[in-house]
Structure formats: C-alpha cells, structure tokens
C-alpha positions, 0 to 999 in steps of 0.5 A, spaced: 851 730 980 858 732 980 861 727 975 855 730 970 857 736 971 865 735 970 863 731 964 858 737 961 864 741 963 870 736 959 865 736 952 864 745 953 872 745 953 872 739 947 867 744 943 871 749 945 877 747 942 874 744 936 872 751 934 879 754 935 882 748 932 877 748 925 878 756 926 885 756 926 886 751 921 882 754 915 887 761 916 893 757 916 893 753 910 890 754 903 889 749 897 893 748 891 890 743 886 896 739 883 898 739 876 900 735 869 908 736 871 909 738 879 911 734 883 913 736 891 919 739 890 916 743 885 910 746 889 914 746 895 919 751 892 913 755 889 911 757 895 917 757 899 915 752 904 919 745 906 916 738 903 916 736 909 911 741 912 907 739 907 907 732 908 904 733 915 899 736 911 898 731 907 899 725 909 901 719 904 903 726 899 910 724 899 908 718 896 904 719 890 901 725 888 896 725 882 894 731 877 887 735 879 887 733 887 889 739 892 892 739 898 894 744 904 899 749 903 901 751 910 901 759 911 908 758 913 916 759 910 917 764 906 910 768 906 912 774 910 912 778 904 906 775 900 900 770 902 896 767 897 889 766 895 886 760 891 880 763 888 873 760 889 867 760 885 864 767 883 870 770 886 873 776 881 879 781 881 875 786 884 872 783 889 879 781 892 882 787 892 877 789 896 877 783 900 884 785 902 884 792 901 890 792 895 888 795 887 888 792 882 895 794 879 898 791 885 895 784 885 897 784 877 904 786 878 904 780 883 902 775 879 905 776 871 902 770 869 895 771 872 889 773 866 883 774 865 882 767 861 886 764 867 883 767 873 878 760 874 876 757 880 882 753 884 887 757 882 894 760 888 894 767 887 900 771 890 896 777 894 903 782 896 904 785 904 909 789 905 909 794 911 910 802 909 903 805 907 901 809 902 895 812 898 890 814 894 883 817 895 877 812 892 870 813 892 866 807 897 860 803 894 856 809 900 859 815 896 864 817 901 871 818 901 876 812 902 882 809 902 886 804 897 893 803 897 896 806 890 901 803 885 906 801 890 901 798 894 905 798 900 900 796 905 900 791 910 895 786 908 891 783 913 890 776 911 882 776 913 879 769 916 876 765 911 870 764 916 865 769 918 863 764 923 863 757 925 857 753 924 854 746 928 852 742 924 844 740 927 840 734 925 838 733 919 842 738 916 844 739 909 849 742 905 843 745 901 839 748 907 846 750 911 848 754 905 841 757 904 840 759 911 847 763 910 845 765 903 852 763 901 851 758 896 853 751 897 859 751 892 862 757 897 860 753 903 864 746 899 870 751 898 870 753 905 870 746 908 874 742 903 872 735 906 865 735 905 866 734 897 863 728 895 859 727 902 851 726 902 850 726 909 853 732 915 856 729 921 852 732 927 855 736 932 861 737 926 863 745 926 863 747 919 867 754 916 862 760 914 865 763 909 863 771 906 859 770 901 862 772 894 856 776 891 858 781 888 859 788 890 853 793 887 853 800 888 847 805 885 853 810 884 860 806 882 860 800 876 863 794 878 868 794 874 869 786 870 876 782 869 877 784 863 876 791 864 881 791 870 886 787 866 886 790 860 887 797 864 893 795 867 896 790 863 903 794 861 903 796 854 908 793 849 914 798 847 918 796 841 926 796 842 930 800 838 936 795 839 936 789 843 942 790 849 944 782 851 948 779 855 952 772 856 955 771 862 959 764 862 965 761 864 969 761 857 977 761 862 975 756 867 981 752 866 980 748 872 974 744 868 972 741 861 967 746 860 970 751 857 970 749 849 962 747 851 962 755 853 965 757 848 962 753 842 955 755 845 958 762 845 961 761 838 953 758 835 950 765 838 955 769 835 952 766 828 945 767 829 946 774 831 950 775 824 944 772 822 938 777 825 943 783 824 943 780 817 936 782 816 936 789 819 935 787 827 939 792 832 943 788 838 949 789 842 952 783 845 956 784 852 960 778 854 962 777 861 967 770 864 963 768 871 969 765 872 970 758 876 964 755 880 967 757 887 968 764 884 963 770 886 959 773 880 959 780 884 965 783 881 961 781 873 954 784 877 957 791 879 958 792 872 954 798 871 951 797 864 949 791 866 942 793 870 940 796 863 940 790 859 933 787 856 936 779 857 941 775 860 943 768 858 948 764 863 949 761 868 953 755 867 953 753 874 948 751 879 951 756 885 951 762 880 943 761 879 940 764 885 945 771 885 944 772 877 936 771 879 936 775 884 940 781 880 935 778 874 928 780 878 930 786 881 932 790 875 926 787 871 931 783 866 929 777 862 934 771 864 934 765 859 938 759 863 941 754 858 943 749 862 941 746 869 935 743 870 935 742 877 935 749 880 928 751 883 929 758 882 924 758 877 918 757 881 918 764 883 922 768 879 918 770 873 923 774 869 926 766 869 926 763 861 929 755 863 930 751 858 932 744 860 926 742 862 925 740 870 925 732 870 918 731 874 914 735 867 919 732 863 917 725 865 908 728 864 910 729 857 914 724 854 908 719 858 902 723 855 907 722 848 907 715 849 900 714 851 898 717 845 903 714 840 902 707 843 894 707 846 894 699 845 901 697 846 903 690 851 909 694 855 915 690 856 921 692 862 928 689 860 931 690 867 938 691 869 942 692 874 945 698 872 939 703 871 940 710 875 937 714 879 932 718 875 931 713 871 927 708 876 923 715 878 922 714 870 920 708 870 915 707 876 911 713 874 910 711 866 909 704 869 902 708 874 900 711 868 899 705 864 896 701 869 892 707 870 890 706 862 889 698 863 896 698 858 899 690 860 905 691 864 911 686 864 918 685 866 923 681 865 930 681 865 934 683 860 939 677 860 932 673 858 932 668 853 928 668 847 925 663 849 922 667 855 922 674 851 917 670 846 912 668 851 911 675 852 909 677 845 902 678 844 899 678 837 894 683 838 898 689 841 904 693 840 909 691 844 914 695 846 920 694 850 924 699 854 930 698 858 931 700 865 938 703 864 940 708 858 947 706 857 949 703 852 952 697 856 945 696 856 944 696 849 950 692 848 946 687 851 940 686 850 940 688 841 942 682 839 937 678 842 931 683 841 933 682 833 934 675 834 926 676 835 923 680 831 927 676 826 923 669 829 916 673 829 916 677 823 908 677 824 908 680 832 909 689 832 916 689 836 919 696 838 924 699 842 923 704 846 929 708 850 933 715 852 935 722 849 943 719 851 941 714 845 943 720 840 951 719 842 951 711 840 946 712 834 952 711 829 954 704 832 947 701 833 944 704 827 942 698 824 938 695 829 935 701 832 931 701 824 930 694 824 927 694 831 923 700 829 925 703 835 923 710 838 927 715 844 924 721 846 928 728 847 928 735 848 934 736 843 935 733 837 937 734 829 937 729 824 945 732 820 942 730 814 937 735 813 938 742 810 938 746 816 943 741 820 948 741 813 948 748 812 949 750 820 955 745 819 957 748 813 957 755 816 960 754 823 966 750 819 968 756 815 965 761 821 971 758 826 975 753 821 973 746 826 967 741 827 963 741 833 963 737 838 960 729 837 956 730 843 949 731 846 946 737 845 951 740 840 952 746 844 954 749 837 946 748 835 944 750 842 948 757 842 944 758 835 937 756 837 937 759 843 940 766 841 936 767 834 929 765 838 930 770 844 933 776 839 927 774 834 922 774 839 924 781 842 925 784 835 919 782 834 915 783 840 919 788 845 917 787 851 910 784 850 914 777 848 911 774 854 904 776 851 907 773 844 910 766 846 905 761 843 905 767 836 913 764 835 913 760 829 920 759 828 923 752 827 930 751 830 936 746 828 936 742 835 932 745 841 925 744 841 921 751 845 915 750 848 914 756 854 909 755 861 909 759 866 910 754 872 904 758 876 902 766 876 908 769 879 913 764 877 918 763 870 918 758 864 920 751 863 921 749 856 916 743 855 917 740 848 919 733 847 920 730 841 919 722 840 925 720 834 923 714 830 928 710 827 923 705 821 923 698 819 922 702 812 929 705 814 927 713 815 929 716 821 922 722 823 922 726 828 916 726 831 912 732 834 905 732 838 904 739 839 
C-alpha cells in the first residue's frame, strides 16, 4: 500500500512538473520561420541572442538550416528593452496593442519595416519595454475611462503567458474537438503547441498550451479599428528636403594602409555624381571628414555638432568604426549607407543602416535561385582543388544541397583530371556546367587548357564554366577561353568598359582628376558615383519617404546593382542584386539580370 501510494505521489510530482516545464517553455521562447538568406549567425544577431543558445533549442540547427521551418528563439540576450511577438492567425495590430497594453504608434515606431501588406501569420515583431510610465486617457470597449501608454510609450510591458491554462490531453481526443471546447480554433491551439503540426493522433496524458483566443474585440460603443487604418494613421508623412545635407566619413590620410587612394577615388567618383545631380538643380551640402586609422576613435568626428543634423552618412571603411557610427546613426535618426564591409552584424538591428556588399549567406541564395533558374536541366561537374578557401567551400556545399534538392546530377573530379575522365562525365542530353572549387586563378591557369581542349573534342555536347566575381580581375588574360568556353561568373559589381555609360564615366573621371582609376574590383571610382547619385536621387526625389520608395527607383548604375530588403521589421537593408556575366561562343559579353 505504501509503495502504491509513493508511487501515486512520484506521477502527481511528474505531472506536476510537466505542467511547469511546458508552462515555462512557451513563455521563453517564441518562433522565428527562417528565410531565403538567413542563416545562424543572422538570426542570432537579430535577436541579439548567441547561436549557441539557439542550438540548445534546435538541435541539429548548427548543421543545416532550411527556408520555411521555425525555430525556437529564446527569450534571452539582449531582450530587456524589447521582447518579441510572432503573429498567429487572426491576430491584428489591434489586438496586440491590447494584449500588451502599448498604442499602435509604439509598436509601429518599433517596427520601421512592418506593414499592413506584411503584417502575416508567422512574422517576429519587436514589441518595446522600457520602465518609465506615461499616459493618456482612452475609452474601454465597457465605455469607461482607461489607460493607454502615449507616444513615447514608455511602459513596462509585461510579456503576458501564451497559455491561459494547460490542458491534458484525454482519450480520444482530438485537435478539433480540443479547440471547439475551448472555442479557440484549431489553427490557434496548432500555433500555441507547434509539435502538433502534422499529428493526426494526440498522445494521452500530454499537456497542451490553451491560448487566448484571437476573436476580435467588439464594442457596441467603439469601432475596431483595421490594419489599414491603424497603419495609415501612424505612418510618418513625407516631407520633402530643401537641400540634402551629407556626409562622408572615410580614412582619406591613413598612411599606415594601402587604403587611402581607394578612399580617395571613391570620394573623387562621389564628387562627380553630385556634379551631376547639382547639374540638374538638386540642392546638397557635402562634409567630409578623415576617420583616421582603424585603431583611432571616431569620437572626436562624432562630437561635431553639425553632424547630428545630417539626412545621410556614407562610411565607414573599417569593421571597428561600424558599430560607434551606427549607434550615432540610429540615435539621431540618420540614414547610414556602408559601402564596404559585408561582415559586420549591425544591420540586423539598425533600421537606419543601407549595406551594400551583400552578407555571404543571402548572397549565396541569389546567386543559387540565379542559377537554378539559368541552368534548370543542367549535369553539374566540380573540378576540385586543393587550394579553394574558406568561403568557398560554404559555397559550394550549399549549391551542391540545392541541386540535389532539385534531382540536378552532382559530380566531382579533380581539376588535375585528364580528358579522358573529364569526357566520361559529359552528357549529351544536358547542360553541363563545370565549376572550380577555388577562384584564383592559379586555378584558371590550370584547368583552361584541358576544359578548351574539351569543348574543341565534342563540339555537339553543351559545355560551360562557371566561377566568381574575382574573375573580372583576370577577364583580360583568359578572355579568349572565357568566350570559347561559354562561360558565366556572378557578381554584385560589374561594367562592361565598352558600353556608353562606362566610356563617358571614364572619359569624365580623366579629364575631372588627369589619371585612370585603378584596375581593380570594384572600381571604387564607379562605386563612389553609384552609390552617391542613387542616394542623392532617391532623397531629391522622395525626402524622407525614401524607404516607402526604394522599389520606384529606376536608375541604372555604371557598376553597382541596388536591390534594397529590409533584413526583418525593425533591422536595415542588404542590397540583394546579383548579375550573372556571360562571355558567349558568339563572342558577345551580356550582363545578365533576373529581377
């Protein structure tokens, strides 16, 4: 009897805790559904949490990740001054500013990138806390007098438990007849207890989540006001700018680095488009300032008083200078353009942020939709090397799971390979396109020769090369094989020198500053002109609606495809565009563009 009871006793501790532990877990995690692009590290820095954390989460996350699953973000890092909030199905911008009692301004302000076209099922909001209190009278769906935080919304928000009660799952249950009893519908309850997704049968004994029901609010004396309505009313009005103040901030006098002429011919091609705009009767004031080595702090450039009234900022070269120039950035409300560094996390949670050399992980998912689309019926060969780097062997194991993902034949041999063998792998009812491990072009060097001799053998098979924007630089001593080879290399940057706009940019830039720009990629010369005339249009043309506008930009750059995403709702922009260069057997050199 005793040994019953102490063992009724261990199952009531058991239950007991099941119901604290599944209680606990949906208040410390929320769902984030991972998109084209992102990877760990991305989503990580979104939500300022470690990958590691994450992991724990999701295990197996830290080897593969795939677009359209979620996964569990804890509640942790840096969330003290905001928590976040995935929308469920019937949810509205309403019904959360009653559910964690902020107005409509606050969570809009939170959330830049949020609209009424993208307020869907599944997408992270940032929800703000802070802890001073303010407000302002509002009227209760019963008619009386209540609070609601003003537009300075500083309330502590208290993140509210997902769950209104736990529930254990009884004999012959179903997902249908859970959610009828708790007239919540069964998408709701699928929301609140993720694992249930795809389940036919409910495991007895089980606790499941009960969420709040997401019905809508209804008063006899108040309309429910729509999305459209609460966003149109607090969207910012545009207000056009009489004359653009700007600012570059680069090391023009570091002479402790090779930098300096870059930065200077960058400088010297943004000078030019803003001739060109000024030409055309747009208003701008330029300051520039020398941020000075990468060890030397921006503070002294930072204190400037003029500089807090500046409408946009281009800079800086070096990974440390980032995060102190974002910070002043996002706390004056100034837009930041970064032409350089892919690499630095910032952007994930700045919305003032513009970067423009595109983060590897959502460069890699253009260049693989680009290819995918280019070459739908292609036999895939790897030429493997024992020199690739790093980065490229990220590349190319994912671009080897995507075509296995689309049943594209994957092969690999070594780049050293004979004709003999390379020929084996030839199919006459495909496109087969070999790619390199490696970009240098020690690599290119070596494995030209026999891949012409190839094509040259089998005149009647489709052969191609594939490689890398680093390909430009060595365009001039491989040009002839590049055409007979019929090959293609992606790149964000790229001019073909014999068109109009390239010839009449060169021409300028010589008789501007009496020199050629540099050999090198990118021109940095072309990238100052690009980026400074696309910025300046847009706010010539748009002011401060420019982020409303991006997609209505029509310009065609020298050198440097713009294709602006926000990265989430509260974060910045990567620039997204990819071009595929494609050298014919017909010896004409097209610039291909997919969007």
């Amino acid at each position: 009897m005793r040994t019953v009871r102490q063992l009724l006793c261990s199952l009531l501790f058991v239950v007991t805790c099941s119901i604290g532990t599944n209680a606990q877990e949906n208040q410390s995690y929320f769902l984030h559904t991972i998109e084209k692009g992102q990877s760990l590290y991305s989503i990580s820095s979104m939500y300022g949490v470690s990958k590691e954390d994450i992991i724990k989460l999701n295990p197996g996350s830290d080897d593969k990740i795939y677009v359209g699953n979620t996964l569990r973000i804890p509640r942790t890092g840096n969330n003290q001054k905001e928590t976040y909030h995935t929308i469920e199905s019937g949810e509205t911008l309403y019904r959360l500013t009653i559910k964690y009692g902020i107005p409509a301004k606050a969570i809009c302000d939170a959330n830049p990138g949020l609209s009424a076209e993208n307020f869907r099922t599944g997408q992270v909001i940032r929800i703000p806390v802070t802890t001073e209190t303010k407000s302002a009278s509002m009227v209760s769906q019963n008619g009386k007098k209540t609070t609601e935080a003003t537009s300075s919304y500083q309330i502590q928000a208290p993140v509210k438990s997902r769950c209104r009660e736990m529930h254990k799952i009884k004999r012959k249950e179903t997902i249908y007849s859970i959610s009828r009893s708790y007239d919540i519908t069964e998408a709701e309850l699928i929301a609140a207890n993720p694992e249930l997704k795809g389940e036919k049968n409910l495991k007895k004994g089980a606790f499941l989540c009960i969420p709040y029901s997401n019905k809508q609010i209804s008063s006899p004396n108040k309309t429910v006001p729509t999305n459209d309505e609460l966003f149109n009313e607090n969207r910012k009005s545009s207000q056009q700018l009489a004359t653009i103040k700007a600012a570059i901030i680069l090391p023009f006098l570091d002479t402790s680095s090779g930098e300096t002429s870059r930065m200077v011919e960058y400088y010297e091609g943004f000078l030019m488009a803003m001739d060109s705009l000024k030409r055309n009767g747009t208003s701008i004031d330029l300051y520039t300032y020398d941020s000075g080595a990468e060890n030397t702090s921006l503070a002294p450039v930072l204190s400037k008083d003029e500089l807090k009234n500046m409408d946009i900022i281009f800079g800086p070269l070096y990974p440390a200078h980032v995060k102190p120039l974002a910070e002043f950035a996002n706390k004056n409300n100034i837009r930041l353009v970064i032409p350089f560094t892919s690499k630095d996390n910032t952007v994930f949670r700045n919305p003032n942020i513009y970067q423009i050399n595109t983060p590897q992980s959502y460069l890699y998912s253009e260049v693989y939709d680009h290819f995918l689309r280019q070459f739908p019926h292609a036999n895939v060969i790897f030429l493997e090397g024992g020199t690739g780097s790093k980065d490229k062997a990220e590349f190319i194991k994912s671009l080897k799971e995507e075509l296995r993902s689309k049943a594209i034949p994957v092969k690999s041999v070594k780049e050293s390979a004979d004709i003999e063998s390379l020929k084996a792998l030839l199919r006459t009812d495909r496109d087969n396109v070999f790619i390199p491990t490696s970009g240098s072009n020690i690599t290119l060097i070596k494995i030209l020769p026999q891949l012409t001799l190839l094509v040259r053998d089998n005149p009647e098979v489709n052969i191609h090369l594939f490689g890398y924007p680093e390909w430009q630089t060595y365009t001039k001593d491989h040009l002839e094989e590049f055409f007979e080879l019929d090959t293609y290399f992606y790149s964000s940057f790229y001019t073909n020198n014999l068109l109009p706009a390239a010839i009449h940019f060169t021409r300028n830039y010589r008789k501007w500053y009496g020199k050629e720009m540099k050999e090198r990629y990118p021109k940095f010369g072309m990238l100052g002109f690009d980026t400074g005339y696309f910025f300046l249009k847009g706010l010539s043309l748009y002011g401060s609606g420019l982020e409303r506008n991006l997609q209505h930009m029509s310009l065609t750059p020298i050198q440097t495809g713009f294709k602006f995403q926000r990265v989430n709702t509260w974060g910045g922009f990567i620039n997204r565009k990819v071009f595929f260069v494609h050298f014919t057997k017909n010896y004409e050199l097209i610039k291909l563009d997919y969007d």
